[in-house]
MIFI-458925 format. One line per field, with one value per residue (C-alpha): x, y, z. Coordinates in nm, 4 decimals, m for minus. Each point is the difference from the previous one (the first is absolute). Layout:
% MIFI-458925
c1: (X	...)
c2: (Y	...)
c3: (Z	...)
END
This chain:
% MIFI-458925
c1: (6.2530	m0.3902	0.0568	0.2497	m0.2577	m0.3055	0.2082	0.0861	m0.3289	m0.1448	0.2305	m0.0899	m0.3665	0.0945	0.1845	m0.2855	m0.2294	0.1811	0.0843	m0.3989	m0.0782	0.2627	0.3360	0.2777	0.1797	0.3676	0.1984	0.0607	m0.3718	m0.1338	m0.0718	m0.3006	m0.1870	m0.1839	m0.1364	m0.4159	m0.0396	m0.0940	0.1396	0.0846	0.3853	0.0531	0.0635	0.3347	0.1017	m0.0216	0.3445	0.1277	0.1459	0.2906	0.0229	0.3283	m0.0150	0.2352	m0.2030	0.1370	0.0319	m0.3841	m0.1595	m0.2433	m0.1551	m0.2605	0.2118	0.1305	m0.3373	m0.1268	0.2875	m0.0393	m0.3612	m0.0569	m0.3062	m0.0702	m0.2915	0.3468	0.2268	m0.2787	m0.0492	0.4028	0.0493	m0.3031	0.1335	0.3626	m0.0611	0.0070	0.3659	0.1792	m0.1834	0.0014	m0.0887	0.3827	0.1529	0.3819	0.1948	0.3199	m0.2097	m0.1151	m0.2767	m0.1596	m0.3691	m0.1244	m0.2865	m0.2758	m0.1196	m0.3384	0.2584	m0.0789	0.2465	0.1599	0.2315	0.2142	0.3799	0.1521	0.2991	m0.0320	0.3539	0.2359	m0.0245	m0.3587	m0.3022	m0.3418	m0.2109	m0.3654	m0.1260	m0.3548	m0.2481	m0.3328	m0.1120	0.2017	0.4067	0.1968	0.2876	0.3417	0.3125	0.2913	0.3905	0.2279	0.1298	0.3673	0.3078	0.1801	0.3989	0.2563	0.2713	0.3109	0.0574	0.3364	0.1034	0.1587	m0.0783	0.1506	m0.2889	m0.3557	m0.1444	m0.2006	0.2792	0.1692	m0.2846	m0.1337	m0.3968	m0.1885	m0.2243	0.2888	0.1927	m0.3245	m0.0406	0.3107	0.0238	m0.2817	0.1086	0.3494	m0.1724	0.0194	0.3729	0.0856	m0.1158	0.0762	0.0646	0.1904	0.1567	0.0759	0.4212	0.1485	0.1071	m0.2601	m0.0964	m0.2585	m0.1354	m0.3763	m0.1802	m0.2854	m0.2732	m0.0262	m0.3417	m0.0780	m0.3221	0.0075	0.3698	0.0284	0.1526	m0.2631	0.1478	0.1551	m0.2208	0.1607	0.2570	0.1174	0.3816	0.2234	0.3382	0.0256	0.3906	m0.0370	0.3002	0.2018	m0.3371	m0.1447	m0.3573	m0.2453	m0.3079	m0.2392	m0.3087	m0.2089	m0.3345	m0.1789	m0.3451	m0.0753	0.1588	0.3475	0.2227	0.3882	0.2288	0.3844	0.2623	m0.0907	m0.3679	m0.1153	m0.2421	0.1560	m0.3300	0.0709	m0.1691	0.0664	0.1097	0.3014	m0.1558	m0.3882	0.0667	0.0228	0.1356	0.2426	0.3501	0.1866	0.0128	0.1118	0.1460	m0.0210	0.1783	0.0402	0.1158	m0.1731	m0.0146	m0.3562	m0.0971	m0.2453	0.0662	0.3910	0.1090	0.1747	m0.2767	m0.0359	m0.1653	m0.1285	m0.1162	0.0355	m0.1287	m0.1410	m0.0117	m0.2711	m0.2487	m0.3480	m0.2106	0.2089	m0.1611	0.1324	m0.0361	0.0244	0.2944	m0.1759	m0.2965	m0.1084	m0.2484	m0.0867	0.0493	0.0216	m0.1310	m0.0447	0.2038	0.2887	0.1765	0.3288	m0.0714	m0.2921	m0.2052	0.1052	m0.0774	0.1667	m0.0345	0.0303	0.1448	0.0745	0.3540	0.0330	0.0343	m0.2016	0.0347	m0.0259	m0.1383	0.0083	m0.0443	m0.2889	m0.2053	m0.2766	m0.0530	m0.2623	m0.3486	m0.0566	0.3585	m0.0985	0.0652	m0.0549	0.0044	0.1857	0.2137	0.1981	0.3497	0.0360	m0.3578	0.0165	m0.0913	0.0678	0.1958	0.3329	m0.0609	0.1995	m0.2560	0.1214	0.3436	0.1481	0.2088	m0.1464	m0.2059	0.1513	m0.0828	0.1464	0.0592	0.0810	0.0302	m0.0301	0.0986	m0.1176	m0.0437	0.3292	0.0796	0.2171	0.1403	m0.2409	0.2855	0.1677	m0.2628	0.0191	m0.2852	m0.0561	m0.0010	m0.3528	m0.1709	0.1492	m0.1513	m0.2164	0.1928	m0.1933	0.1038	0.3524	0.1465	m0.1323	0.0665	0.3906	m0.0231	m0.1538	0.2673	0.2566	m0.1215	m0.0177	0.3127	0.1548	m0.1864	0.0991	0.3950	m0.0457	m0.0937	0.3331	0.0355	m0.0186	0.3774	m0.0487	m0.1707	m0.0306	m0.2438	m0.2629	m0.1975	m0.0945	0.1108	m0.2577	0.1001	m0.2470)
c2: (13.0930	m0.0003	m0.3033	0.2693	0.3007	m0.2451	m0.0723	0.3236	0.0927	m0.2510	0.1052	0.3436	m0.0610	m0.2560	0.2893	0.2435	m0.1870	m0.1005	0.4443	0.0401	m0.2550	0.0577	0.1727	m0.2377	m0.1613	0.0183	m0.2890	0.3109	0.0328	m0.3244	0.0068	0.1729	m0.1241	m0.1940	0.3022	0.0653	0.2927	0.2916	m0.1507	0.2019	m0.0174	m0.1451	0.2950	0.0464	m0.1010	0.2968	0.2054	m0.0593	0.2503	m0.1009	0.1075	m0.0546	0.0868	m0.0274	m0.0202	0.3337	m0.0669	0.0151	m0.0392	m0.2141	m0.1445	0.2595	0.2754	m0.0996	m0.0640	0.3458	0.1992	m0.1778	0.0491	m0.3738	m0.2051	m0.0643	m0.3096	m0.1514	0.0686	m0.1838	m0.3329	m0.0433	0.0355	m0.2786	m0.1972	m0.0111	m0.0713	m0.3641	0.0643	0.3762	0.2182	0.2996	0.2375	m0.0577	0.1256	0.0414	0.3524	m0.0252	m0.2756	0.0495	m0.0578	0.0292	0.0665	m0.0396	0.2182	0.0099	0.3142	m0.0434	0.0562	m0.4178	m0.1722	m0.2808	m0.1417	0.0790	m0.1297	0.0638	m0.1429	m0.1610	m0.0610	0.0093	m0.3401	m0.0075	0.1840	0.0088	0.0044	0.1179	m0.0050	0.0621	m0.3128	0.0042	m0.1305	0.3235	m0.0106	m0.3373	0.0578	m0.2554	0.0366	m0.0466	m0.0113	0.2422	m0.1466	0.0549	m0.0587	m0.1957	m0.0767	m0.1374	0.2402	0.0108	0.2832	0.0849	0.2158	0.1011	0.1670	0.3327	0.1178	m0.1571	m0.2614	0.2151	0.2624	m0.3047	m0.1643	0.3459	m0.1233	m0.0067	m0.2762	m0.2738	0.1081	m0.0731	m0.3163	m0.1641	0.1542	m0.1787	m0.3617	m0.0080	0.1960	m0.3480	0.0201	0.3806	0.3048	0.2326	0.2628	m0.1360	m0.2979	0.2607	0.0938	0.1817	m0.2139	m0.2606	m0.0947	m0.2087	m0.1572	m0.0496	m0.1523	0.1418	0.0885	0.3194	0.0628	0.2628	0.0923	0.1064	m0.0254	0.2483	m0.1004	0.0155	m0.2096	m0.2703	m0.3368	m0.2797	m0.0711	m0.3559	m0.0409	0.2297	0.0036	0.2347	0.0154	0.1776	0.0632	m0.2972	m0.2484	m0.0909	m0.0591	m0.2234	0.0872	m0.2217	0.0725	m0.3596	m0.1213	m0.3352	m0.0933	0.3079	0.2284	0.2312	0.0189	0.0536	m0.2409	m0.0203	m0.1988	m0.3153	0.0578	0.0670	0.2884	0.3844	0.0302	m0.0665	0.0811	0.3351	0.2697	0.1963	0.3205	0.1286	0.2782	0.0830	0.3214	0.0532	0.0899	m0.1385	0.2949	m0.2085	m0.3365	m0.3258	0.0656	m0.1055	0.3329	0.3496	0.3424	0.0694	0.3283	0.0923	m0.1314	0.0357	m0.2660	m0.3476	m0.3057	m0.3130	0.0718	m0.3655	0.0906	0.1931	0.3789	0.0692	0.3323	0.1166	0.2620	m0.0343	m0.1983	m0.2615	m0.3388	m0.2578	m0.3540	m0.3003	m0.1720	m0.3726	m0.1861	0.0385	0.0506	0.3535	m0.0473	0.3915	0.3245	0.3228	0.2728	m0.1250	0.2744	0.1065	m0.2260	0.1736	m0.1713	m0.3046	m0.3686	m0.2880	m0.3298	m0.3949	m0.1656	m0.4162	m0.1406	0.2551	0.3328	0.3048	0.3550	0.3200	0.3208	0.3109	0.3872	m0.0385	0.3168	m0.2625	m0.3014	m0.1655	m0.0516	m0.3580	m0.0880	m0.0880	m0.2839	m0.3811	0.1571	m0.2250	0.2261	m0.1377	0.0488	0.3507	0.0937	0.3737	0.0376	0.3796	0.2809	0.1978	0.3116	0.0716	m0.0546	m0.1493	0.1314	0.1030	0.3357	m0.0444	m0.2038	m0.3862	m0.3908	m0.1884	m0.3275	m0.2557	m0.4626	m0.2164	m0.3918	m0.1893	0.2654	0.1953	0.3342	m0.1260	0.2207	0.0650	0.0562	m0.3172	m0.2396	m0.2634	m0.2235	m0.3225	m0.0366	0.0523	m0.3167	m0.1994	m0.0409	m0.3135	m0.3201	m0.0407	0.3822	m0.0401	m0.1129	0.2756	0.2610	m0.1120	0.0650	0.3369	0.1036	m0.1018	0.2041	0.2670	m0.0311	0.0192	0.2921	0.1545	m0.1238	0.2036	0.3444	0.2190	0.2972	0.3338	0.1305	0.3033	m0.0979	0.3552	0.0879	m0.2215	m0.0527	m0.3581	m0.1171	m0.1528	m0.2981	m0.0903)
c3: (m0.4669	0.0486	0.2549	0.2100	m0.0521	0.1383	0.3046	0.0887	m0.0490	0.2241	0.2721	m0.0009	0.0586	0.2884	0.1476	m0.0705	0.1318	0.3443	0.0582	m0.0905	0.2699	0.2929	0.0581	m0.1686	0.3012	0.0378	0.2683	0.2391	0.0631	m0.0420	0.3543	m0.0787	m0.1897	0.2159	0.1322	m0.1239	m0.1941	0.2273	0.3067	0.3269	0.1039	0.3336	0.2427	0.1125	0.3680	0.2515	0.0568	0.3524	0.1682	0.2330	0.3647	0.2175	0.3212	0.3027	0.3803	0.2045	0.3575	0.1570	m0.2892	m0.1057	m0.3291	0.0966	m0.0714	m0.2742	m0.1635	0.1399	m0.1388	m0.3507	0.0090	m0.0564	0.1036	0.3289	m0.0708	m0.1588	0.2716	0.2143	m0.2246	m0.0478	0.3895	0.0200	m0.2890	0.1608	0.3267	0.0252	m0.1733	0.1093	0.2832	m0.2503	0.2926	0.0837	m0.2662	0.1065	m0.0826	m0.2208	m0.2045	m0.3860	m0.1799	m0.3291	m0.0902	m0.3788	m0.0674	m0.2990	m0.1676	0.2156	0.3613	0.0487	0.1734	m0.2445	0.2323	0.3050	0.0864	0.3590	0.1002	0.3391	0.1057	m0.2579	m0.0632	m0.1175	m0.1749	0.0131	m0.3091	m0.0348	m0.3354	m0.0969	m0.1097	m0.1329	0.4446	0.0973	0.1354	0.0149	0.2091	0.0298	0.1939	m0.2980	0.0599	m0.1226	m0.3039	0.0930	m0.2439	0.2531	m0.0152	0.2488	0.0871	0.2024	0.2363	0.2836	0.2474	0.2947	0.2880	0.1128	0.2199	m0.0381	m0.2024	m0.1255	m0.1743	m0.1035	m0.1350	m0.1586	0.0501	0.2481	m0.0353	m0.1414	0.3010	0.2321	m0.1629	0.0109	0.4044	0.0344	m0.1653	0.2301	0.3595	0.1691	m0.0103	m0.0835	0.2042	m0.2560	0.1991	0.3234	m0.2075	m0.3557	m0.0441	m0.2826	m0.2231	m0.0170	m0.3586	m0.1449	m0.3440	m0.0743	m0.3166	m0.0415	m0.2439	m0.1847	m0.0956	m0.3293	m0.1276	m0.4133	0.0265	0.3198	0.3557	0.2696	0.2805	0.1102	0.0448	0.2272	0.1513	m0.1222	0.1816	0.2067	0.1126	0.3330	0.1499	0.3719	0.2026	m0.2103	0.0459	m0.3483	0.0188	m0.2796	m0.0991	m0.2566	m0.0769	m0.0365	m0.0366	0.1278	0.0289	m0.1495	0.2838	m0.0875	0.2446	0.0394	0.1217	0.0775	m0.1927	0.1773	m0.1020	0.3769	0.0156	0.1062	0.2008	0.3817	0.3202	0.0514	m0.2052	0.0577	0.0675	0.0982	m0.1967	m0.3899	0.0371	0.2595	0.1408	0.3272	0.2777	0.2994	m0.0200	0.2572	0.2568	0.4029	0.1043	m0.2057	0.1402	0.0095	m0.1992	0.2636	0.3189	m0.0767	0.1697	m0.1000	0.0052	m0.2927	m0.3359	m0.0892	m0.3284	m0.3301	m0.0699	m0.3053	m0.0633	m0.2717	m0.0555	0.2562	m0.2090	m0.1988	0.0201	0.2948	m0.1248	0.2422	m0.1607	m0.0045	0.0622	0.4090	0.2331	0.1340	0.4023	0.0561	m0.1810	0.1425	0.2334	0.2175	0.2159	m0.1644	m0.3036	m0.0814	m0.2212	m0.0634	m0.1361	0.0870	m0.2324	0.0958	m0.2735	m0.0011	0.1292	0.3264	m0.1928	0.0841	m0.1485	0.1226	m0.1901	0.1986	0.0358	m0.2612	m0.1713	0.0297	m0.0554	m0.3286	0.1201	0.0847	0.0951	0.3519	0.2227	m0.0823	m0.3848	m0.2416	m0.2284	m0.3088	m0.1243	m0.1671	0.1505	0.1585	0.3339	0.0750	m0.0993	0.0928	0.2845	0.2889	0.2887	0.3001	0.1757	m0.3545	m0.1861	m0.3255	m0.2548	m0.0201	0.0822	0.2815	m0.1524	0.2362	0.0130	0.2508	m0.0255	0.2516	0.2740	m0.1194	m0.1854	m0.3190	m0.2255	m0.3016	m0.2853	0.0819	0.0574	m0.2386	m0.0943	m0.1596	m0.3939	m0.1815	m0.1118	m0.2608	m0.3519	m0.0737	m0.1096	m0.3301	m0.0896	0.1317	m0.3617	m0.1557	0.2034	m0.0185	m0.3771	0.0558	0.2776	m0.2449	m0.2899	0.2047	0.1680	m0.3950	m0.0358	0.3509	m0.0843	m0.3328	0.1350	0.0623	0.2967	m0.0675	m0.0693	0.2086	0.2963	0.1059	m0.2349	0.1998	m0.3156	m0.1469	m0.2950	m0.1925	m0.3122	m0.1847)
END
């Protein structure tokens, strides 16, 4: 019994002694005892405040830090410390961005989004601003999506840029406004692109399936040597030497014809082109690669260009507003390139572009013309490109019509 008594004793003087010396530690706050005695805590990190702004149309990163009452010096260093990445004196309206600001009004960091596709960063460092150009980081998945037109690609389509885009992949074969008829379907795969689990847009276009006036035409989107392109079923590329039309938005108001009554002159004579009727100042493109051999006012054409391109064709772009600064004669121009813009100067009733071909010294019909196939793709890519064309054919084979084809809507399958 006096053993037990000693040993309790003992204990309580070790545990005396160890609450005389220092607070008795516990496993929860072991972490400090490392800590000296009288020991200043570390100071907390500054509170950031959080500034989301959206660019108004004319304004500037100038206004915006005027009417926040931000810091000018730091407006100046991040427009320095950018420039060799984003020109941040072209900020773009419609566009967001995000400021993170310390208690002391100092600039922490700045995001912008360029183009919807990518960001720049500035974030503060102890030699001043580091800027870098990041991509979006996108939730990307592969979707299906069907249709069929009743009027316009675009109602059938339902957005405006998917509809541009996949105009744009088939307008060496498809004017999409002379060639369009009710009717016409198509099937795309394409990527749907989410950012925190919310749509924002639609990414590429990887295969399409566009039916015009009983014609199905094959789109694949392929890459080789580093360069995306899209080719045909055969793998031959859907680029060819001229485009179908000089004009992105447009409608027919006159057809090719021998024999048209003239709207001012009111008499019968040829029409040896196409008239493109479209509001003065829509952008002309020359419809392939050529040589400028005439550029300025012509008589009843007004202004007017006319463009040498190889194999005996020449085009003919008339009754110009104007026509772009530099596009003169001996001037190479490229495929796609514009080279003036829609007016109605010259002998003419109203705004629109006289569109006309010649093949080897004679007027051909524009909307019929057909052209060679695009270049092929490379032997050593030709293997797999078939396997990509057929797993996207399965895909394409896989995506069903709308039921009502009145609705003009796409149906999208995930």
């Amino acid at each position: 019994m006096k053993i037990v008594q000693a040993l309790a004793l003992a204990v309580l003087v070790i545990i005396l002694a160890v609450s005389i010396n220092g607070t008795f530690l516990t496993r929860d706050d072991a972490s400090n005892s490392s800590k000296p005695e009288g020991a200043v805590a570390e100071a907390s990190e500054p509170a950031f405040t959080l500034i989301t702004e959206k660019v108004k149309s004319g304004e500037s990163l100038f206004d915006i830090f005027s009417r926040r009452g931000l810091r000018m010096d730091e407006l100046h260093n991040m427009v320095v410390a950018s420039r060799d990445v984003y020109d941040l004196d072209r900020v773009v309206s419609g566009r967001s961005l995000t400021l993170e600001v310390d208690p002391e009004n100092r600039i922490n960091s700045l995001t912008y989004n360029i183009d919807g596709d990518h960001l720049l960063k500035l974030t503060r460092s102890e030699e001043g601003f580091r800027a870098e150009k990041e991509k979006i980081p996108y939730e990307t998945t592969v979707v299906h999506m069907s249709g069929t037109v009743e009027d316009n690609l675009v109602f059938a389509m339902d957005d405006l840029l998917l509809a541009l885009e996949l105009s744009d992949i088939f307008a060496w074969d498809i004017d999409f406004t002379t060639d369009l008829r009710r009717g016409d379907t198509f099937k795309i795969v394409v990527e749907e692109l989410k950012l925190d689990g919310e749509f924002k847009k639609y990414g590429r276009i990887l295969a399409a399936e566009f039916t015009n006036n009983g014609h199905t035409h094959y789109a694949y989107r392929f890459e080789q040597d580093g360069r995306a392109d899209y080719f045909d079923q055969k793998g031959r590329s859907l680029r060819k030497a001229f485009l179908k039309a000089p004009l992105s938005y447009r409608r027919i108001s006159s057809g090719f014809t021998h024999r048209r009554l003239h709207p001012v002159l009111r008499i019968y004579r040829p029409h040896l082109g196409i008239d493109y009727a479209a509001p003065t100042g829509t952008p002309v493109s020359a419809v392939g690669d050529g040589t400028v051999i005439r550029s300025g006012y012509k008589g009843a054409n007004g202004n007017q260009v006319i463009i040498k391109h190889p194999n005996g064709f020449v085009t003919y772009y008339g009754h110009l507003s104007r026509i772009k600064k530099g596009i003169r004669a001996g001037r190479h121009v490229a495929q796609g390139e514009v080279i003036g813009y829609v007016g109605s100067t010259g002998r003419a009733t109203g705004p629109h572009l006289d569109y006309r071909v010649k093949k080897n010294g004679r007027f051909v019909n524009p909307l019929t013309l057909d052209l060679p196939p695009g270049k092929p793709i490379e032997k050593h890519h030709i293997a797999q490109f078939r396997r990509f064309r057929d797993t996207m054919n399965t895909r394409l084979a896989s995506i069903e019509l709308p039921v009502t084809a009145s609705s003009g809507k796409p149906g999208e399958q995930g």
